[in-house]
N, C-alpha and C positions, 0 to 999 in steps of 0.2 A: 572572204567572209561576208561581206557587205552582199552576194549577191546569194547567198545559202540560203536567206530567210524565203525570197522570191522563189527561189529554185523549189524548196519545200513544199508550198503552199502551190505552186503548181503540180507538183509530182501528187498530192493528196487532191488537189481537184482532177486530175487522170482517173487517179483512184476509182474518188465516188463517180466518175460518169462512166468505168467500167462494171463497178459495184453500185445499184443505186440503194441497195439496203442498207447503206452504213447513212444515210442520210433518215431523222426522224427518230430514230432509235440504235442503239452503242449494242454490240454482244454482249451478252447477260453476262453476270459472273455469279457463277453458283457454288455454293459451297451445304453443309450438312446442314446449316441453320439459316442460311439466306439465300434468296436470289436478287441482283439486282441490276437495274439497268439504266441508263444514263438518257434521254427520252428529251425531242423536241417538237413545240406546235408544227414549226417552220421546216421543209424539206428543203431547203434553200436561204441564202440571206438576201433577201431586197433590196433594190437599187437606192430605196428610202427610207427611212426609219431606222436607229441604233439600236433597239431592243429587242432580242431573241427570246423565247418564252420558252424555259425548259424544266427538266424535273428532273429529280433522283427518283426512282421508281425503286421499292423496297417491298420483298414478300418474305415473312417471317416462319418458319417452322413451327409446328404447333407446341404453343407452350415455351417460344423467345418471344423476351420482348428489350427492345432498344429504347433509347433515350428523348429527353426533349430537349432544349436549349438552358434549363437551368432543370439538372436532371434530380435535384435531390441529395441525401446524405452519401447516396453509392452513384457511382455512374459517371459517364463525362457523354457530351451529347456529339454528334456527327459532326464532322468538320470537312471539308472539300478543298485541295490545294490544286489549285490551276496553272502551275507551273510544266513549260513544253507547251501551255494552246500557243493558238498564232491570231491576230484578228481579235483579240478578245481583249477591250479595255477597262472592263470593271465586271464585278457578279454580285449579286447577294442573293443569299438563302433565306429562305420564308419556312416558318413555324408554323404545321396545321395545329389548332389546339389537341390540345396531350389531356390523356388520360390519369386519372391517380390508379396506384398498384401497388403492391408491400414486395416487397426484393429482401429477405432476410430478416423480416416482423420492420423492418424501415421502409418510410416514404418515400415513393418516389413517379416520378412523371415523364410521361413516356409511351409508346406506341407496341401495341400487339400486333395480332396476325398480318396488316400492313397496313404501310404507310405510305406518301407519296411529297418528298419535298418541294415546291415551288420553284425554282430556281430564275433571276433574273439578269439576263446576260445584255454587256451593251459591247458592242462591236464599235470597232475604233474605222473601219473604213465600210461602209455599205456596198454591196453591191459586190465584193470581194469574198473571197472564200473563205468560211471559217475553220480554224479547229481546235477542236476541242477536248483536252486530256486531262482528264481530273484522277484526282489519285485523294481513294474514298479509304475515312479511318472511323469506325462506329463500333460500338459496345456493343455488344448482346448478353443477355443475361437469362438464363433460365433457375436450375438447382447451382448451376455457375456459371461464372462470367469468362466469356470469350472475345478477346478483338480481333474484328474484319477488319484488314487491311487489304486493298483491292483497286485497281485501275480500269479506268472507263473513257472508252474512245470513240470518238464524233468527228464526221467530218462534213459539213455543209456547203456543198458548192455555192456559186452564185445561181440565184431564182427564187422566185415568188411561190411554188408551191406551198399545200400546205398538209401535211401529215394528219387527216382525221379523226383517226385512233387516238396518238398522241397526244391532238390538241383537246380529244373531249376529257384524256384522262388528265390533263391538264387542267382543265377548267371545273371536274372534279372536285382534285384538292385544293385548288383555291377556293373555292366554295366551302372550304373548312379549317379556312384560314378566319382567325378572331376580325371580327369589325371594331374599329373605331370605338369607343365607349358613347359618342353623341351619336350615333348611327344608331344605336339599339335601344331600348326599350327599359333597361338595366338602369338602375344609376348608384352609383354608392354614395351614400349620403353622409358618412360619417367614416375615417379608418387612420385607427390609433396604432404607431409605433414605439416601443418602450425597449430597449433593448437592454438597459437595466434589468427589465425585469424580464427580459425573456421571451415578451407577449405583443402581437397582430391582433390586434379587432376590429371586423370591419359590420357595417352597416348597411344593410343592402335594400332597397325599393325598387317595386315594377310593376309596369301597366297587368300585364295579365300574369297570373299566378306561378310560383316556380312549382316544378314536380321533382326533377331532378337536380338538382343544382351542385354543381360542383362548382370549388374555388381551389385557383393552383396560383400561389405567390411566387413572386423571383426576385429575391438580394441577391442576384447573379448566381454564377456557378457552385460556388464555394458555400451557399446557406442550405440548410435543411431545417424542415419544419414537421410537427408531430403532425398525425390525422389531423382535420378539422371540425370543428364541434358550432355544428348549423341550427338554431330556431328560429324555426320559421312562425311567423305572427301574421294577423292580420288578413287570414284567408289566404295563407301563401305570396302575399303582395308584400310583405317582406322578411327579410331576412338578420340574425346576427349571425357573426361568422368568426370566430375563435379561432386562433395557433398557438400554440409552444414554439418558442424560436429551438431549434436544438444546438445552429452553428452559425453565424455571421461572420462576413470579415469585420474590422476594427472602422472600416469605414467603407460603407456598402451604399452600392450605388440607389441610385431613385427606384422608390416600390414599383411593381409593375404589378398589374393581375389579368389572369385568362380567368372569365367566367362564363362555365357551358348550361347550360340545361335544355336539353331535348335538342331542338335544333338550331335554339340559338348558342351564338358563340361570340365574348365580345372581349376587346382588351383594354383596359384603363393604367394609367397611371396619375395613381389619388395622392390629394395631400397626406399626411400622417403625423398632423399634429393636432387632427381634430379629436371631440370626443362622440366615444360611442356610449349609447345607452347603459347605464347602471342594473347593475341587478335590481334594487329599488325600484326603476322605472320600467321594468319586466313583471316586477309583480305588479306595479299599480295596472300595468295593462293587462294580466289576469284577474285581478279584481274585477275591472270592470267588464269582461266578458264573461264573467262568473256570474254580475248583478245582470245583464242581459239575458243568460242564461236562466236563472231564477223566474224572471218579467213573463220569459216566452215560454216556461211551464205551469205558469199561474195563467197566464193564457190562453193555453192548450184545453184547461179547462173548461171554458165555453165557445170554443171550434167548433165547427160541424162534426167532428171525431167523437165529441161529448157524447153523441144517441143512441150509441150504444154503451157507454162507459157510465150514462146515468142513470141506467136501469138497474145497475149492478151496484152503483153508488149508494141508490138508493132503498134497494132490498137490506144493505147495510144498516141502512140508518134504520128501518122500520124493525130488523130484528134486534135492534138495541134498545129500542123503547121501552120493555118493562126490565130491561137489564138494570145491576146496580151500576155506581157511578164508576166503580174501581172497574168493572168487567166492558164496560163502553169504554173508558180510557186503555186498555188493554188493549182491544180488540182493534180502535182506532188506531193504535200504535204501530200492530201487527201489518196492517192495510198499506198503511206510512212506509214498512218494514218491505213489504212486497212488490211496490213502487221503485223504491232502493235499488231493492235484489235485481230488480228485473234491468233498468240502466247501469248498473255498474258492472251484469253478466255481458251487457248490450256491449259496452267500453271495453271491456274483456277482452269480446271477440270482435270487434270491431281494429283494434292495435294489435292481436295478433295476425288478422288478414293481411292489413298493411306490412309488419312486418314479413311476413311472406312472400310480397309483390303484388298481392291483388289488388283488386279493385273493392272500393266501400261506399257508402252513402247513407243517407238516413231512409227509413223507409222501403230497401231494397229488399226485408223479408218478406214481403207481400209478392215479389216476381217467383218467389218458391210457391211451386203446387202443393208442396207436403206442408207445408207453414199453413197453409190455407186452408187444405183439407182440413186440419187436423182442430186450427180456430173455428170453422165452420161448423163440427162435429161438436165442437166444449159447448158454442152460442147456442146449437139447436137444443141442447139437453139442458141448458140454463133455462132457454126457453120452455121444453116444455114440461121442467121443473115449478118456473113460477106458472102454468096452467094448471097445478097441480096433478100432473100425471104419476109424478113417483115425489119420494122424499130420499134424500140423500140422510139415512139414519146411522148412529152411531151405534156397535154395540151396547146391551142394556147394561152392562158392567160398567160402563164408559159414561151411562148420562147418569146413573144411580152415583156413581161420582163426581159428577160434575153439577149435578143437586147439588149435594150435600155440601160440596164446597161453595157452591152458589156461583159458579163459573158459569155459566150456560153459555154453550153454542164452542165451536172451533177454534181455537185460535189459526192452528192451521187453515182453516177455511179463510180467516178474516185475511189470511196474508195471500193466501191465491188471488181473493177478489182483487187485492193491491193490484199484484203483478199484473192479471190478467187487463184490469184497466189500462195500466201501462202499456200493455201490451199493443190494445184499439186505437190506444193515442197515438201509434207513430206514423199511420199512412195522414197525419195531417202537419203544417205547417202553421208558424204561427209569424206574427212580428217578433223582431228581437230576435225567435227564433233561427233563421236559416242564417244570419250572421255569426250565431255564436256556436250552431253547430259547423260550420264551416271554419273556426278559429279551433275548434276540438278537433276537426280531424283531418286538419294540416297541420298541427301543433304536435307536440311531445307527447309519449304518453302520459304523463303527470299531466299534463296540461288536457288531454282526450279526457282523463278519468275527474278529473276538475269537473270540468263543465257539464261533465253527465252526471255528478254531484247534483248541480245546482239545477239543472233541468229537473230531477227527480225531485229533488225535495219542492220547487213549486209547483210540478204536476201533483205533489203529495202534502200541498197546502191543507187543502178541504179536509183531510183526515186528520191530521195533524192540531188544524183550528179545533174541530169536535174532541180531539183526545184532550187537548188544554179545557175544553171549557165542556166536559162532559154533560150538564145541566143544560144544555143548550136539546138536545134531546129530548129532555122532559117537555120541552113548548110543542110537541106532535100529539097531536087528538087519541085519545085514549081508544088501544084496538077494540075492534067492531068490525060489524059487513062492509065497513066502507075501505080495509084491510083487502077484500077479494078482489074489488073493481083495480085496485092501486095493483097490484098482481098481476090482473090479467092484463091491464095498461102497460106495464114492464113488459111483459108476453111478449105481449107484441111491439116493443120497440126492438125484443130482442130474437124474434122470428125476422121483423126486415133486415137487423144487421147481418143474422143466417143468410136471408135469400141476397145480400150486398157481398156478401164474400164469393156464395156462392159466383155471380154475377162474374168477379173478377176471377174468377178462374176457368170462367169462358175463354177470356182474351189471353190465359197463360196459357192452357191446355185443351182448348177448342172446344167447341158445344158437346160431341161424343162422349167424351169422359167425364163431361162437369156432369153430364143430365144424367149418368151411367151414377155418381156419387151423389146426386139429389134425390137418387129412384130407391140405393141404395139405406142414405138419412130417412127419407119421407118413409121407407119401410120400417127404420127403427122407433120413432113418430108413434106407426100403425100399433105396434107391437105392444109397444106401450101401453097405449089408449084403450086398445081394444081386444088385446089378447095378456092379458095380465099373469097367466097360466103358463105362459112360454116365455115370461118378459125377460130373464136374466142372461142365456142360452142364446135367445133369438137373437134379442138386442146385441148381442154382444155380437156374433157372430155377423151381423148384416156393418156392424160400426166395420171390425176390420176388413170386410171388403173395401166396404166407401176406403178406409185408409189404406189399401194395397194399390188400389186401381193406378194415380200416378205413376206410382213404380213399374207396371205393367204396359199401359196403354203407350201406343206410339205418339209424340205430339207433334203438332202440324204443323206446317212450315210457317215462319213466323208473318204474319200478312204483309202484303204491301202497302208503303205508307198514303197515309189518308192523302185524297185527292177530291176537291170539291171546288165549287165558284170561287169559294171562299180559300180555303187552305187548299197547301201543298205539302207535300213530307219536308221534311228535315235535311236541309244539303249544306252542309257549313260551310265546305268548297266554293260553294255558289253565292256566298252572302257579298264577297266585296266586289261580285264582276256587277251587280247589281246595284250597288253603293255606284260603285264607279260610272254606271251608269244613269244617276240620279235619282235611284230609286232608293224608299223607305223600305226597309224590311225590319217585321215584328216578326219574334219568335216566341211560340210558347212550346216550351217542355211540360208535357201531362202524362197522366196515367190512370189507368180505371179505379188502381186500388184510393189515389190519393185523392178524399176528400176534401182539402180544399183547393186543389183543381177543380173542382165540379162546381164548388161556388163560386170560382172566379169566370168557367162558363157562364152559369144559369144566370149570375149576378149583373155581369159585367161582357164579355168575350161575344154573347149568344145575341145583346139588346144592345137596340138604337140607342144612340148613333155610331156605338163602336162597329155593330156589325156590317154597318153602309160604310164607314171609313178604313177597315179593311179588306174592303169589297173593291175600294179604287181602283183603277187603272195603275197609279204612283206608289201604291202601296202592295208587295209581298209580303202575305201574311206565310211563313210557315210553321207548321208543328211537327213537332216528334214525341210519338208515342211510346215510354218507358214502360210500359206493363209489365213487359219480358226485359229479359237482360239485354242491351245494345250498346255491342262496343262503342257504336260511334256515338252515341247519344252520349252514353259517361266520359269519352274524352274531350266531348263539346263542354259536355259540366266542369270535371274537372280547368281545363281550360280558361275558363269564366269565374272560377275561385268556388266551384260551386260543387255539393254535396248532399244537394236535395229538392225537390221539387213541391211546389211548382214556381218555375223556374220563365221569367219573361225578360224577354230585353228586345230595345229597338235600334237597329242602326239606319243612318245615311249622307246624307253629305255632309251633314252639320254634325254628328255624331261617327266618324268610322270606326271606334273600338267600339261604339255600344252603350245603350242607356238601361241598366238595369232596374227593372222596376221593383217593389215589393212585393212580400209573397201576397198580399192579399192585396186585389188591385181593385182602383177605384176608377169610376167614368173620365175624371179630370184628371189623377195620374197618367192614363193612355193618353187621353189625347193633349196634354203637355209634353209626355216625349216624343208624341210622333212629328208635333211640330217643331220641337226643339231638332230633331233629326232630319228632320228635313229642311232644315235652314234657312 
C-alpha cells in the first residue's frame, strides 16, 4: 500500500504525456441543463510556487439558473469534494457576485446562462504531478428544480506551461469576483439588524452616482430575505436599502454584503448595530430639495430663457388691464394652472421613461425635431399675432357672453400662455436648479412628482403674485398708441425666439430640412400678411407641410465632434490617461438648444483670460455637443450624477474624480478649480 499512492501518480503522469489534453481542461459533463468543465491556468505544476489557479466552468440551458453561496429561501449553493485528487493540499472556491431572481414569487441569488467559479488549489509537493478529481453537486432550477451530481477529472503533469484559453477565462471571472469594501468607492455608512423585528437597513454612500444598484445580504445559508426597497437620494450619491428578514437561524453568523451596480462589485461586512436614517429625516431631506426646487423656478424667471417667456408674460398683463379685478385674478390663476399642468405632464412622462429603461434628462425635448418644429410654428403665429396680422377670435355667441358676464378674454387661452411659458423655460438651467432636478430624477416617483411641484409653482411665482394682488395691474398707463409699439416690441422678441428654434434645428436635422420648414413658415407669414383672401386654406396647408417635413426628410449623419485650437470632442475614456499624465482637463457638456450654455460661452468660456487658459499647452479643454441624442454624452452625465446641462467639471492631479462647477459659471469659479486641479 505504501507504494500505491507513488505508483498512481506515476501511471496518471504516463497518462497526460500520452494525452496532453487532459492537462488545462477536464472532459465536459453535459447533461439537458448544463455543461461543465473542470479548467486550469497551469498546463503543468511548477518546480516553485503552491498555488494552482483553477475554475469550474458552468454553461447554463436557456431559462436554468443555479445558485450562490447563501442562495436564498429555496436553493443550496454548489459544493466540490476533492476526495481521490493526489498532490492537492487545501482548495477554496471563490463567489463571482450573483445576481437577484424570483424562483417561485421568492428571492433568491444566483447565476443564469453562465457562470465560472474561481477555484484556489495549493499543491502539497511542487514540481510533482498533480490530480485532480472533484465530484461536483449543484442545483439547478428552472419551472423546477433539478440536482447535478457529476465528476470532473484533471491531471497535471509536472511543468511551467501555461493554458491561454483557460487562464484568460480564468482571469475573466475573477474580474467579477466582489472587492474588498475599502477597495471601492461604495461605503455603507449606517446598517441596522433587528431581528425582533424582522428588518436590515442599510445606508449606503458613493463617490460617483449609483444607476443600478443591487444589494444581496447573507446570514448564511439558512436566511432569506424579501425583495429590497432602495432610495436613492442625493443625486444617486446615496442610497437606503430595506429587507424583510423571512428566515434566520436563532444565531446567525456576521452580516456580509455583495453590492453590484454596473461594473462595480464590492463586499463588506458592516456593523449592525448602527442606526440608519428615519423616515423623519427622509422627509426633512425632501423638504429641503423641494425649497431648492422652488429657488431655482423663481429663478428661471430671469435666465436668459425669460426672452421669449416675457413677451407672452407680458401680453398677459397688458390684456388684463381694463379687466375687472375677479377676471385678472382668474385668468392669472389659470396661467398658474398651465405652468402646473405642463411640469407635472413633464414628471409624467419623465418616470414612466425610466420606468421603462430609458434614458431621461431635463431639457432633452429640444433634441426632438417635431418638438421643435411644432414650438417654432405656435412662436411664429404668436408672433405674427402680436404684428397684428390676424386675431385669434372667438365665436360672436362666445364674446356676446362673455360681455355680459364681464368675463373677457379666454380662460382657456390664459392657461396655454402658462404652459407654453413653461414650456420656453426648460432648455435653460438655473442655480439650485440642476441639484434639485437631479434629486427628482434619481429619486422615487413621489419624490420626481415632488419636485416638479416646486419647480412649477416658482416658475409660476409671477402669476400667482398678480392673481393675489390683482390691483397691482391697475399701476400700467391707461391703453393708448403707446399699446402698438409694446406689440410690435413683443413681435419681435418673439420672431427671434422663432428664428432661435428654428437655428436649433439646424444642428438636429441639418440646414436642408430646417430652411425647407422656414420657407415653408415664412410662406405662412406671406399668406397672412398679404394675401388675406386665401388666409385660412393657405395657411393651414403650408403649416402642415412645415410639420410633415421631419417625418419625411432623411437626417444627416450626426457631425463630427468640434475640434479647434481650443477644444476637442468629448472622450471620457481619455480623461484619466491625461490626469495621469499631469494634465488639467475641463469639460463642457453644451448644446444649441440650451440657453444658458450660450451664456456661459459668451459670458465666460469665449473671454479672457478663460479663453488663453484653456488654450494651454497643461490644460485639455473638451466639449461635447448634446444637440442630438448621444449615448455617450448621457452616460457621461448620468455618471457624474447629472441630468442636465449645462454641465462643466475639471479634473487633474490635484482633483482625479473631478471638480464640478455650477450651472452658471463665473471667471473666478473656473479658474479656482483649474488650479485647485492642478495641484
Amino acid at each position: 500500500m505504501p507504494l500505491l499512492r507513488p505508483f498512481l501518480i506515476c501511471l496518471f503522469a504516463l497518462a497526460a504525456l500520452c494525452n496532453p489534453a487532459v492537462a488545462g481542461s477536464s472532459p465536459a459533463y453535459v447533461s439537458d441543463r448544463i455543461t461543465a468543465r473542470l479548467i486550469t491556468a497551469e498546463n503543468g505544476v511548477p518546480p516553485q510556487g503552491k498555488v494552482i489557479s483553477a475554475a469550474l466552468e458552468v454553461t447554463l440551458a436557456e431559462g436554468w439558473k443555479t445558485y450562490w453561496k447563501s442562495p436564498g429561501a429555496v436553493g443550496y449553493p454548489v459544493s466540490i469534494e476533492w476526495d481521490g485528487s493526489a498532490n492537492l493540499n487545501d482548495h477554496e472556491l471563490l463567489w463571482p457576485a450573483p445576481t437577484r431572481f424570483e424562483a417561485f414569487d421568492i428571492e433568491n441569488y444566483g447565476y443564469e446562462k453562465a457562470v465560472t467559479f474561481p477555484i484556489r488549489l495549493q499543491v502539497q509537493s511542487p514540481g510533482d504531478v498533480l490530480v485532480l478529481s472533484a465530484h461536483v453537486n449543484m442545483l439547478v432550477c428552472a419551472e423546477l428544480c433539478v440536482p447535478e451530481d457529476f465528476n470532473l477529472s484533471l491531471v497535471l503533469p509536472a511543468g511551467s506551461a501555461i493554458d491561454r484559453a483557460s487562464a484568460a477565462l480564468i482571469a475573466e471571472a475573477a474580474n467579477k469576483l466582489p472587492v474588498a469594501g475599502v477597495q471601492s468607492d461604495i461605503t455603507v455608512s449606517a446598517a441596522a439588524l433587528s431581528l425582533d423585528d424582522n428588518r436590515l437597513d442599510i445606508s449606503l454612500t458613493t463617490a460617483s452616482p449609483f444607476s443600478d444598484l443591487s444589494v444581496i445580504p447573507d446570514l448564511g445559508p439558512d436566511a432569506a430575505f424579501g425583495p429590497p426597497q432602495i432610495t436613492l437620494s442625493d443625486g444617486g450619491l446615496a442610497a437606503a436599502v430595506g429587507f424583510d428578514i423571512l428566515s434566520a437561524p436563532d444565531a446567525p453568523p456576521p452580516l456580509e454584503l455583495v453590492i453590484t451596480d454596473d461594473t462595480r462589485a464590492a463586499a463588506f461586512a458592516p456593523d449592525t448595530t448602527g442606526t440608519v436614517p428615519t423616515a423623519a429625516s427622509k422627509l426633512a431631506e425632501l423638504a429641503w430639495f423641494f425649497l431648492l426646487a422652488f429657488i431655482g423656478g423663481v429663478i428661471l424667471n430671469v435666465m436668459p430663457c425669460v426672452l421669449p417667456v416675457l413677451s407672452i408674460k407680458f401680453s398677459s398683463v397688458l390684456k388684463a388691464g381694463d379687466q375687472s379685478a375677479a377676471r385678472v385674478r382668474s385668468g392669472f390663476v389659470m396661467s398658474a394652472l398651465g405652468v402646473m399642468a405642463f411640469m407635472w405632464s413633464l414628471a409624467i412622462i419623465l418616470i414612466a421613461i425610466r420606468a421603462g429603461g430609458g434614458s431621461i434628462g431635463w431639457g432633452i425635448q429640444f433634441q426632438n425635431p417635431y418638438f421643435l418644429t411644432v414650438m417654432a410654428t405656435i412662436i411664429t403665429l404668436f408672433a405674427a399675432n402680436m404684428f397684428g396680422q390676424f386675431e385669434i377670435a372667438l365665436p360672436q355667441s362666445w364674446n356676446t357672453k362673455l360681455a355680459e358676464t364681464g368675463k373677457e378674454g379666454s380662460l382657456g387661452g390664459d392657461f396655454a400662455i402658462g404652459a407654453l411659458a413653461a414650456v420656453l423655460a426648460t432648455p435653460c438651467s438655473a442655480p439650485f436648479l440642476g441639484t434639485a432636478v437631479t434629486f427628482a430624477l434619481a429619486g422615487t416617483a413621489g419624490q420626481t412628482l415632488a419636485i416638479f411641484t416646486a419647480l412649477g409653482l416658482g416658475l409660476a411665482l409671477p402669476y400667482l403674485a398678480v392673481a393675489f394682488w390683482p390691483q397691482t395691474v391697475r399701476a400700467l398707463p391707461k391703453p393708448g398708441a403707446w399699446m402698438n409699439t409694446v406689440r410690435w416690441i413683443m413681435g419681435l422678441l418673439l420672431a427671434a425666439t422663432a428664428l432661435w428654434l428654428i437655428s436649433v434645428l439646424i444642428g438636429v436635422i441639418g440646414w436642408t430640412a430646417t430652411l425647407l420648414i422656414a420657407a415653408f413658415l415664412a410662406g405662412a407669414v406671406a399668406v397672412i400678411a398679404f394675401a388675406p383672401k386665401f388666409k385660412a386654406g393657405a395657411v393651414a396647408a403650408l403649416i402642415a407641410f412645415a410639420l410633415i417635413v421631419p417625418a419625411v426628410m432623411e437626417r444627416p449623419a450626426p457631425p463630427i465632434p468640434e475640434v479647434s485650437s481650443t477644444w476637442r470632442g468629448l472622450s471620457p475614456n481619455s480623461i484619466s490617461g491625461w490626469v495621469v499624465e499631469g494634465r488639467v482637463v475641463f469639460v463642457d457638456v453644451t448644446a444649441d438648444w440650451c440657453l444658458s450654455c450660450k451664456a456661459n460661452k459668451a459670458l465666460v468660456l469665449d473671454r479672457k483670460p478663460i479663453v488663453d487658459m484653456l488654450s494651454s499647452d497643461h490644460i485639455i479643454a473638451m466639449r461635447g455637443d448634446w444637440t442630438r441624442p448621444d449615448d455617450t454624452i448621457l452616460a457621461y452625465l448620468k455618471k457624474n450624477g447629472r441630468y442636465g446641462i449645462p454641465f462643466n467639471i475639471v479634473y487633474g492631479p490635484g482633483a482625479p474624480n473631478g471638480i464640478a462647477l455650477p450651472e452658471l459659471l463665473t471667471k473666478d469659479a473656473v479658474i479656482k478649480a483649474v488650479n485647485r486641479a492642478g495641484g
